[in-house]
N, C-alpha and C positions, 0 to 999 in steps of 0.2 A: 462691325467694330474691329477694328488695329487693333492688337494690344500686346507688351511684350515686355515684361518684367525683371529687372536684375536688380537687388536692392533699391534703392531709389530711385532709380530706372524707369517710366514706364514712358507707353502709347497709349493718348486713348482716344476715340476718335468719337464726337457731339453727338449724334444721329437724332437726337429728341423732336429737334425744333423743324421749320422748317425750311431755314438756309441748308446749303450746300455742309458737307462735313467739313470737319475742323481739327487734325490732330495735334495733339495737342501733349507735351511733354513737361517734365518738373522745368524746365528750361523758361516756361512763361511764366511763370510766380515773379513779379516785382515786390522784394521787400522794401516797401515806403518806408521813410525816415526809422530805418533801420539801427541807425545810432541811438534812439533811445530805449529801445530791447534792453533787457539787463545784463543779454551777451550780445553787445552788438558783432559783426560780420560770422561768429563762430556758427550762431544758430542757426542766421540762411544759407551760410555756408556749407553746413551739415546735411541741409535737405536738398545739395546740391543747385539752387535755384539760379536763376537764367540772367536776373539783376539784383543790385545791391545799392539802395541810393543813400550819397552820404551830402550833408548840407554843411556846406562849410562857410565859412567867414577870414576874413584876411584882419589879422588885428595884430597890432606891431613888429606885422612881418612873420606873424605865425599863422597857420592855417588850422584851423579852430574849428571842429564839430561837435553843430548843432542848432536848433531849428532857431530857434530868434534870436540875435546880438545878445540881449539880456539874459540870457542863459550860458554864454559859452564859460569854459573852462579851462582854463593855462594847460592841465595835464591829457587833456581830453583832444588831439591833438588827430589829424589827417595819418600820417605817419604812423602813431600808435596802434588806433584803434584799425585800421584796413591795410595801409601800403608795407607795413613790418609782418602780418601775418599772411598776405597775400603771396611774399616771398619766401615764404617759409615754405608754404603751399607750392609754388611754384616747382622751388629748389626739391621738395619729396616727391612731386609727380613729374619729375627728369623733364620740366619745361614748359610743362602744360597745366592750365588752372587749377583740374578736377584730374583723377586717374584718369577716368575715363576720358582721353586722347581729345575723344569727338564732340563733349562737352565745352561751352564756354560762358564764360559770366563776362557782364557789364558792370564795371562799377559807375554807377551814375553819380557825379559831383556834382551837386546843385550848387551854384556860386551866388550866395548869396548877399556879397559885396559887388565892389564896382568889378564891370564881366574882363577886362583888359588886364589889370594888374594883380587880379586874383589868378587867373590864368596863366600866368607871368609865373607868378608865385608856386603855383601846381606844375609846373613843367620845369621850375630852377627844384624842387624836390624831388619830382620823377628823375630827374638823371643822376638821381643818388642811388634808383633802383633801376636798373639796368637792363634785371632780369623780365622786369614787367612791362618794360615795352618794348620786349622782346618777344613775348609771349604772344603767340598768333591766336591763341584759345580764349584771350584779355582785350576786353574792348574798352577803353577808356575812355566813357561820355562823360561831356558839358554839358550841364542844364540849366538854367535858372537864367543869369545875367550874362547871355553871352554875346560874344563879339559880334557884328556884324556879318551875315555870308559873305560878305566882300570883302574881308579880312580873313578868311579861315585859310587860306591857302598861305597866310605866313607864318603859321605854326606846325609842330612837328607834324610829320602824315601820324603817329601812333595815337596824336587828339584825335579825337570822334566827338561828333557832337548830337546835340536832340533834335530833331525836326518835329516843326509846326506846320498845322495846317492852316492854308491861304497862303504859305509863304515860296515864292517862285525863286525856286534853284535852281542853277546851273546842275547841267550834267556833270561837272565835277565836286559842285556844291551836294550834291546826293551821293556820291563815292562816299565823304565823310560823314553821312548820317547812320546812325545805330538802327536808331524806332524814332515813329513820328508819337509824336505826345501833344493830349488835348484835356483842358477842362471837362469833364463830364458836365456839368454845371452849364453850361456854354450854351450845347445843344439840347440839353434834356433836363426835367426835375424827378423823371423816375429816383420815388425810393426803394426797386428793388423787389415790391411786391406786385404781385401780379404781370401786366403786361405792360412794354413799353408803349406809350402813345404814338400813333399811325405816324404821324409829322414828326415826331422825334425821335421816332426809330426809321426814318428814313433820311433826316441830317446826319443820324450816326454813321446810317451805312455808305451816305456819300464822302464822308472822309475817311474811310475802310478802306474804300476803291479805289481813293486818288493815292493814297502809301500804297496800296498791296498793286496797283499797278506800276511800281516802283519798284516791287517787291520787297518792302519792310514792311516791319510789323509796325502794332499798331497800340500805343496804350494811352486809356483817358486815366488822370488822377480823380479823385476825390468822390470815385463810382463806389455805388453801396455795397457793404462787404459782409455777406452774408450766404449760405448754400445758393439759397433760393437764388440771387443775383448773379454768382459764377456761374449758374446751371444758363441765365440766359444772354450772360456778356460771349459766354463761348459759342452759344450757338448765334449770335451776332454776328462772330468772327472775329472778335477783340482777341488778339494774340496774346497780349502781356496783360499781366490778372493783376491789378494794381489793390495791394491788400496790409493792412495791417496787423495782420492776423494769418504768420504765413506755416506755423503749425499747423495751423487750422485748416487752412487751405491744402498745406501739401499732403497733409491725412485723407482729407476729400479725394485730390485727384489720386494717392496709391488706393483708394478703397474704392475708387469712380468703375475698376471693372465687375469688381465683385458685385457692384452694388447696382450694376447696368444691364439691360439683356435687350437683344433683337430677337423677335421669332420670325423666320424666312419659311414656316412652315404649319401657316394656318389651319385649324381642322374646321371642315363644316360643321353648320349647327340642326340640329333637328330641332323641330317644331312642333312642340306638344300637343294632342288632337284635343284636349281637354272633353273629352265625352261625358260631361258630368251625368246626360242622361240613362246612360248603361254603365255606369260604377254602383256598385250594390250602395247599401245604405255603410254597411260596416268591411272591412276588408276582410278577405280570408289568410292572404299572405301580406308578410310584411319586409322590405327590403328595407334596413338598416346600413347608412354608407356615412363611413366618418371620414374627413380628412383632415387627421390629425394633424392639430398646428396652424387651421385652416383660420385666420379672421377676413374682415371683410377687406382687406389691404392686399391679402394675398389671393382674394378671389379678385380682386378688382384688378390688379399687376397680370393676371389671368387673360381676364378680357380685354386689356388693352392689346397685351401682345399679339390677340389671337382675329386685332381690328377690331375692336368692337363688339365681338358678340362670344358668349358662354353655354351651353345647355343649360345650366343650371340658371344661370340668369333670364331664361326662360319661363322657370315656374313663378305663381303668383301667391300660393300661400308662404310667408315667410314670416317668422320669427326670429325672436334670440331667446340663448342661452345665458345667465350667469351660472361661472365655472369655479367658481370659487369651491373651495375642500374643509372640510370640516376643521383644519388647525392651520390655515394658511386660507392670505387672503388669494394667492396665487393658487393655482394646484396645478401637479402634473399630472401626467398621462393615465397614472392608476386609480389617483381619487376622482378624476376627470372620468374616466370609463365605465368605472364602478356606480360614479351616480346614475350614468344612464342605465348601465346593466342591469341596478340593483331597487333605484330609486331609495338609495339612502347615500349621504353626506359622510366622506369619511377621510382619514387622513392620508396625505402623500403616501407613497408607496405602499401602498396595502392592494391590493387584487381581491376584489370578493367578500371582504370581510369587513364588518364595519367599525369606529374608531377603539373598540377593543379588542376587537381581533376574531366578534364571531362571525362564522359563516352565513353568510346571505344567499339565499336564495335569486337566483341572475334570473332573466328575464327569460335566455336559451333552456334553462330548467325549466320554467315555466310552460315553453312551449312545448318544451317533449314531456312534459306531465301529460300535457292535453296532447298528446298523440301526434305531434305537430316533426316533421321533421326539418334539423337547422343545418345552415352551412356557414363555418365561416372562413373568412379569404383575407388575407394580408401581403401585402407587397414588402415588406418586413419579416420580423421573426415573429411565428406565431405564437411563441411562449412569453413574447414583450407586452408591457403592463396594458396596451389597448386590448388587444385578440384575448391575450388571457383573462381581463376582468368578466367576459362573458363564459369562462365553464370552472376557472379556479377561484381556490380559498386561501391565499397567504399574506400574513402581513409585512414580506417583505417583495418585491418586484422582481431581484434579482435571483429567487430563487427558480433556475431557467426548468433545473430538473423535475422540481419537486411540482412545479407548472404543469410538467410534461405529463406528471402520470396521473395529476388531475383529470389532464386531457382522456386518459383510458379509462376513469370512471364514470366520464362523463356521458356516455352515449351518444356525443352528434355526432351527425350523419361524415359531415365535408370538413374537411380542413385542408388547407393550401396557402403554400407562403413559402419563407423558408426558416430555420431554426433545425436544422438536420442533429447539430451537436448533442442538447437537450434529449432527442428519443434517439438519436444511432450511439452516439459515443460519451455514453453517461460512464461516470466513476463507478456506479454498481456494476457494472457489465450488463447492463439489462439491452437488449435491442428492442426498443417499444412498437417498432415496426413491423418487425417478425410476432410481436403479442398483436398487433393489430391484425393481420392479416391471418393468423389464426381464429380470429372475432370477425371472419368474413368481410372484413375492409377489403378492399382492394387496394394496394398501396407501393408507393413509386417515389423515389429520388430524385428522377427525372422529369422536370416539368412537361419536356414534349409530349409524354406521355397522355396527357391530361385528353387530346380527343380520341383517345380509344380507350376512354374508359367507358364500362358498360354498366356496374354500378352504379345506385345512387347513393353509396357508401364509400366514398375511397379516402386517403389521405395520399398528397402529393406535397413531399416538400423536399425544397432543392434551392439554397444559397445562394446559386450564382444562378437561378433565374429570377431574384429580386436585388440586384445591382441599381444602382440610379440608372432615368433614363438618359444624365449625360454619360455614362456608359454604357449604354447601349441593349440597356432592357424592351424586350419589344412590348406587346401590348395586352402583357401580364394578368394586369387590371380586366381588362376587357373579357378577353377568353376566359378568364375563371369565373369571372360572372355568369358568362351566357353559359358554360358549359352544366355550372350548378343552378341555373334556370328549366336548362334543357330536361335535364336527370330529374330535379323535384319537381316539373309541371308534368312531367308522365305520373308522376304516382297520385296515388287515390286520397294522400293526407294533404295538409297543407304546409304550408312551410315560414321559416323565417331565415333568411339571409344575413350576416352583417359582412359588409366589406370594407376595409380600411386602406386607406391611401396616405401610407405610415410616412414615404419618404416629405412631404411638404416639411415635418416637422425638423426633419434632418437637416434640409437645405438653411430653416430658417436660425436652428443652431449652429452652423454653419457661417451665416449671415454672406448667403451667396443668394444674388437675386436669380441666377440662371438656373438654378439648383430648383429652388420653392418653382418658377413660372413653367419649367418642364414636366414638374410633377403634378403642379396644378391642371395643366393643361392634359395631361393622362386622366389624371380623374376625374374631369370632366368629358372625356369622351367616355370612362366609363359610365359614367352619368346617365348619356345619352343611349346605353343600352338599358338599363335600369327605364328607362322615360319609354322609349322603345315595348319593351315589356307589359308596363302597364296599359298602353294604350291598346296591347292587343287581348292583355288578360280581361282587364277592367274590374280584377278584384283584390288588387296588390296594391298595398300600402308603400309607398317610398316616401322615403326622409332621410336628409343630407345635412351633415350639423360635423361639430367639430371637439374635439374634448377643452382647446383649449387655444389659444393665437398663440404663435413664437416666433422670437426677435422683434417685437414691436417694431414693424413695418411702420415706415413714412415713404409713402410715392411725392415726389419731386418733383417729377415731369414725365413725359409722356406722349406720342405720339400713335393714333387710331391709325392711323396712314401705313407707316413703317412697320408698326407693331412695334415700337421700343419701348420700355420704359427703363427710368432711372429710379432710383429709392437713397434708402437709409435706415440702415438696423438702431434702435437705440440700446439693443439688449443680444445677448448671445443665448437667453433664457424662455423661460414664457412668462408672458404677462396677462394681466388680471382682465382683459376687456371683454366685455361679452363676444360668444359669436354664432352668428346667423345661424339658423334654421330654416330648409328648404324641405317643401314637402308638396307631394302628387300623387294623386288616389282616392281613393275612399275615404272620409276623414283626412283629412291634408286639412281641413278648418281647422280644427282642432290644435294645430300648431302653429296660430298666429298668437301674435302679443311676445312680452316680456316675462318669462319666468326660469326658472332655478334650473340647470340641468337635471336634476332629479327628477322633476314633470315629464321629461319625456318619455320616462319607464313607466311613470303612471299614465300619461296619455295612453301609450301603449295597450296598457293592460286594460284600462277601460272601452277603448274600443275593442280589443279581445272579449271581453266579458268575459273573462277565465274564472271556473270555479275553484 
């Protein structure tokens, strides 16, 4: 992907489909009858765009816009409404249409009278403005009723006029052409959904190739104007985006990079042994991995970039969760964490306690009642409302410290991520690290640290080893899994794991598609040591779920080949939709069907058989 932003600036270049790439700048937005906007020229003019068509009529010697005779208007005038503000324009950017030098706009004059003497009429006006066909950055096209080609050479060289296809030009008669312009209609009834038909998308791309081997562009009118249809007029190759909805449009292409990713760097998939005949009847250990933020949009955004294939998309027991919170139909990340933690329903922002604020016994308690040692692991901070609903009690999220010293009453084993602030540089002066390692932790600020631990009690936390991975966090996720695999499968208890792959939910707050599919694609390689694990244990429970989906993900388009995809945030938040449940092991049945996030702490426990 090109891309290269200065206000309304940008590059972006198609990759989706499967033509040839297509860059493509605010400069292809054609604002269609743009005169009846309620700010005609001001508003395409604002978003910078590449044409501006204005329909005029010649009516007793005045030159009159607007789309049909029986509409026009005495004060509604060619002059007024474009060639007096174009000069204004002009005269502020010291000669050039737009500041930016390199930019140029077309005004397209549809002439909708007779083509000779409206023409006439447009050209004894233009030499009242000087400036503007003076202007090298200002293309002045004819459209609609125009002269003959065999007439164009007696008017000024500063006309420019539209080209048609079928229509045989001289090589001088192509000098004055702008863009070649066609009925959409002509050759296609695509509305825009789904694909165009084989034979009609190959008349479109034979009049693609007779202009662009000309080297102009290319626009059909009256082409369906909707996401879905830009997404595949561009990868067509249609240069000028012919639209009447050019806000709408020019939002699209500035949000087209955010909202776009290639991965040029697939990860293998491993291939789960499924030995259902050597998995116990009930698990001993349980490997809990949330990727928060995660719905099925953003696992499927996943898999496309990564061609086609996921680890996780691998397993076959699969469920959903509803995420909903005890005082919201929505929930975030605490009453989201908390139902699994706790197996009760409670409200936003509470950690561990339920909708009145008592303490609930978590699921990680549970296990070390029964002797069980836990770990848990966050590519985040681990005192943020996911990691923390499984060992604190507060009803409020943000309380990072008071999280903290949860954490030291709690007894588990592991913890790693980062949130250094909360236990080194608290307002009491406490260093909860120096108390930890007095409690025979083993404990580091330094992530590298993590394979020469000898413990299977340590705490490692370190901030700037859980950065995004478009910053360049390496494979965080991974190594902290295996390393708290390594530690609690030597020892004589058994164990419960949870790990959280926090950033998804950022990316998707965010509402950056590069952001969620780098993250996804990390957590799913850790995945696939978790998958790894079991198949050697064969007595380890794993489950792969989500607290909650964010930014309401819409994928657009998309390409298995390239690994791109394109999308659409409708939300900067989280939203109410369920989301998947993946699970492998021992009881992995257990977590099919439709039910409450709250079941999964009771699945849990029931296959524990905890007294």
């Amino acid at each position: 992907m090109v891309l290269r932003s200065l206000g309304l600036f940008f590059l972006v270049s198609i990759s989706c489909g499967t033509s040839s790439a297509q860059i493509f700048t605010a400069s292809n937005i054609f604002a269609h009858n743009d005169y009846e906007k309620k700010v005609p020229f001001f508003g395409a003019y604002d978003r910078q765009v590449g044409y501006i068509e204005a329909d005029v009529h010649l009516v007793d010697g005045k030159l009159l816009v607007a789309h049909d005779k029986a509409n026009v208007l005495s004060d509604k005038t060619l002059d007024q409404l474009y060639l007096g503000p174009l000069q204004e324009k002009i005269s502020l950017n010291k000669g050039s249409v737009y500041a930016d030098a390199k930019r140029s706009l077309a005004l397209m004059i549809d002439m909708k009278t007779d083509g000779q003497s409206t023409l006439l009429a447009i050209i004894q006006l233009l030499n009242k403005y000087p400036s503007l066909t003076a202007c090298k950055t200002l293309n002045i096209t004819m459209s609609g009723n125009m002269p003959p080609p065999g007439q164009w050479s007696a008017y000024p060289p500063f006309i420019k006029f539209d080209g048609r296809p079928g229509v045989s030009y001289t090589e001088e008669q192509w000098k004055r052409i702008t863009l070649v312009s066609a009925s959409f209609a002509a050759y296609s009834k695509w509305n825009g959904k789904g694909v165009i038909p084989r034979k009609e998308h190959g008349m479109l791309e034979e009049v693609i190739k007779v202009a662009h081997d000309r080297k102009k562009p290319v626009r059909f009118w009256a082409t369906p104007d909707f996401a879905n249809a830009w997404i595949k007029e561009m990868e067509l190759g249609i240069d000028v985006l012919n639209t009447d909805h050019v806000s709408d449009l020019a939002e699209f292409l500035v949000l087209l990079p955010k909202n776009s990713f290639t991965s040029n760097a697939p990860h293998r998939i491993y291939t789960p042994l499924y030995n259902r005949e050597r998995w116990r009847k009930t698990p001993k250990n349980v490997i809990l991995m949330i990727g928060d933020g995660t719905g099925l949009a953003q696992w499927y955004s996943g898999y496309t970039a990564n061609r086609g294939a996921l680890n996780v998309f691998q397993l076959t027991d699969v469920g959903l969760s509803i995420t909903s919170s005890s005082d919201n139909y929505i929930t975030d990340s605490a009453a989201g964490a908390t139902a699994m933690a706790t197996g009760s329903k409670t409200n936003n922002r509470f950690v561990g306690v339920d909708s009145t604020g008592k303490p609930l016994a978590t699921v990680a308690e549970a296990f070390k009642k029964n002797k069980f040692n836990v770990a848990i692991i966050s590519n985040g901070d681990v005192t943020d409302a996911t990691p923390a609903s499984f060992y604190a009690h507060r009803n409020e999220r943000s309380m990072s410290e008071e999280i903290a010293l949860d954490f030291t009453n709690s007894d588990i084993d592991i913890l790693v991520g980062g949130g250094e602030k909360a236990f080194m540089k608290r307002k009491d002066g406490r260093n909860l690290m120096n108390e930890l390692s007095d409690r025979k932790y083993e404990v580091s600020n330094a992530f590298r640290s993590i394979d020469a631990v000898k413990s299977h009690r340590f705490v490692i936390l370190e901030d700037s080893s859980v950065v995004s991975k478009q910053k360049g966090r390496g494979d965080f996720l991974s190594r902290s899994l295996n390393k708290s695999l390594a530690v609690l499968s030597a020892q004589p208890q058994p164990f419960l794991i949870m790990e959280e792959g926090a950033q998804i939910d950022w990316g998707g707050h965010e509402n950056n598609m590069e952001y969620v599919i780098r993250e996804v694609l990390d957590f799913d390689q850790a995945i696939a040591e978790a998958i790894k694990f079991v198949d050697k244990n064969n007595e380890t429970l794993l489950i792969i779920t989500a607290d909650h989906e964010t930014g309401g993900l819409t994928l657009l388009d998309g390409n298995f080949t390239k690994g791109s995809v394109m999308g659409k945030f409708s939300t900067n938040d989280h939203t109410g939709i369920a989301v998947p449940v993946f699970s492998y092991g021992p009881g992995a049945e257990q977590f099919r069907g439709v039910y409450q996030n709250t079941e999964i702490y009771r699945k849990i426990m029931a296959l524990m058989a905890f007294r």
